[in-house]
C-alpha positions, -999 to 999 in steps of 0.1 A, spaced: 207 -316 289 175 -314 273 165 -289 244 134 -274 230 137 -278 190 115 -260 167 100 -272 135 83 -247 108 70 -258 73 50 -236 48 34 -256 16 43 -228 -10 79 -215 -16 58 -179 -21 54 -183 14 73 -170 43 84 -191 74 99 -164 89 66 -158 115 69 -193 125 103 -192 131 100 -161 156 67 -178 172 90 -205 182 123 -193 192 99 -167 216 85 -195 234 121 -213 241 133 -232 208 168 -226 208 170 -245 173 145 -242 147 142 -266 116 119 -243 88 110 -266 56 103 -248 24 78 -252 -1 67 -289 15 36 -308 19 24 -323 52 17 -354 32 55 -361 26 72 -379 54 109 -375 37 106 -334 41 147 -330 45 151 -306 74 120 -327 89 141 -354 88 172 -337 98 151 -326 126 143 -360 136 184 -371 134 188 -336 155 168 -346 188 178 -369 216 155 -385 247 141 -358 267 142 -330 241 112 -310 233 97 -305 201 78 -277 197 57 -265 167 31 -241 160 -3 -264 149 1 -302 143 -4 -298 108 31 -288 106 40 -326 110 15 -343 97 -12 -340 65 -37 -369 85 -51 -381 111 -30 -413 104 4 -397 98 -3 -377 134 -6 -406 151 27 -421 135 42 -392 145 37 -386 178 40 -422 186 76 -424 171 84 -392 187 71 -409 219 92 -440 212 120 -421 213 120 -403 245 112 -371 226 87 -344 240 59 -323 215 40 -292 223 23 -273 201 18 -234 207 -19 -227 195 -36 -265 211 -31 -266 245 -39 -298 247 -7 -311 226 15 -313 252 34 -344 264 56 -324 293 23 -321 315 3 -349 328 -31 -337 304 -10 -341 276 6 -374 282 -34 -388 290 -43 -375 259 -10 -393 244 -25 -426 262 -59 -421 247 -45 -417 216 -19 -444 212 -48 -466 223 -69 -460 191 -42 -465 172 -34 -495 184 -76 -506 183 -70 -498 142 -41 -518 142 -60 -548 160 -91 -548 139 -68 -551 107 -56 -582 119 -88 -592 132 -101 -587 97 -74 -603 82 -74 -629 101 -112 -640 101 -109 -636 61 -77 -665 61 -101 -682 83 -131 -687 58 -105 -689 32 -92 -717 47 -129 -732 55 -134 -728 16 -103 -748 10 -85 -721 -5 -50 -717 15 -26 -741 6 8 -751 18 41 -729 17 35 -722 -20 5 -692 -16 16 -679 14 5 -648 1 -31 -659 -11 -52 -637 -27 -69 -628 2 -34 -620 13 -31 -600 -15 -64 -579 -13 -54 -575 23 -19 -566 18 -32 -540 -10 -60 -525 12 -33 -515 42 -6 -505 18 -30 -480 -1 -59 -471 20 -42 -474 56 -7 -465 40 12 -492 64 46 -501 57 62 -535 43 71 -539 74 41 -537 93 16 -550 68 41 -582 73 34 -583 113 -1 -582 105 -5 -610 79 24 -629 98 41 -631 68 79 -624 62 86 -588 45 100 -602 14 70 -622 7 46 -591 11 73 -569 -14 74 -593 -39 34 -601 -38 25 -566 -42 53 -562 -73 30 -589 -90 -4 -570 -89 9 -542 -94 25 -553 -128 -6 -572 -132 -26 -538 -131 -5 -520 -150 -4 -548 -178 -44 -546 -174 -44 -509 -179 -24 -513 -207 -49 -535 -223 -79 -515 -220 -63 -481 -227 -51 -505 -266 -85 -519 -266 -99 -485 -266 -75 -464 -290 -98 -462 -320 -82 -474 -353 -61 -444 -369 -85 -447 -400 -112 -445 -381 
């Protein structure tokens, strides 16, 4: 049997959840899951998550604006499509158009899931005509620099400006995970060591 499941979240813990909670139980949610005092920007919100544990394929989530789930256009689109993945329903109560139970919504899914996938693409596209002159240049070597430094650069950019995952900034460079963990552990002790350097270099003398 399938469910409707609320979800609620408020920023501040001055706040009160308590409108969100009655919008939602009102317009079927027999459950609701009300985070307290929580960004949008945080994925590991813990009744967010126990929310996600909570529903099964075919259960509906519903929620009061989008921003609930997600702080970006980027997290969004995670969202819905691992909500979608997993046989699981959302509708939100003040954008009609968010609503994967009617056949408007699950087009609108569609469009979406296809620009998601077109950002996806042109990453590796990128990354991949960037190995290509690297290679041209006679800069990629055998299996000791699998993770060049355009690799690197690459690896960085997604992590930090596209926030990807080990995992899938791996299936982009075709690299295995370990190799992108360990790669990114090295620049970012090699920053930190360079940071370290300027902010000595720039400490005046204490006679000074």
């Amino acid at each position: 049997m399938s469910n409707v499941v609320g979800y609620a979240r408020v920023s501040r813990h001055d706040q009160n959840p308590a409108a969100q909670e009655a919008e939602l139980r009102a317009a079927g949610a027999g459950r609701v899951f009300v985070d307290h005092g929580e960004s949008s920007r945080v994925k590991d919100r813990p009744q967010w998550l126990a929310c996600l544990d909570y529903l099964r394929p075919g259960d509906t989530l519903l929620v009061r604006r989008l921003d609930r789930l997600a702080g970006s256009e980027k997290m969004a689109i995670e969202t819905i499509t691992d909500l979608h993945e997993r046989g699981v329903n959302i509708r939100s109560l003040t954008e009609p158009d968010i609503d994967t139970t009617t056949p408007m919504g699950r087009a609108l899914f569609g469009i979406v899931a296809v620009f998601a996938q077109l950002r996806v693409d042109t990453i590796r596209d990128n990354t991949k005509r960037g190995l290509a002159h690297a290679r041209a240049q006679g800069r990629v070597g055998g299996r000791p620099s699998v993770m060049t430094s355009e690799r690197i650069a690459a690896a960085v950019r997604m992590r930090d400006e596209q926030k990807l995952s080990l995992v899938q900034i791996a299936n982009v460079l075709g690299v295995g995970k370990s190799s992108v963990s360990r790669a990114l552990a090295k620049h970012d002790a090699a920053q930190d060591t360079a940071s370290l350097r300027t902010g000595i270099q720039d400490t005046p003398p204490l006679n000074a």
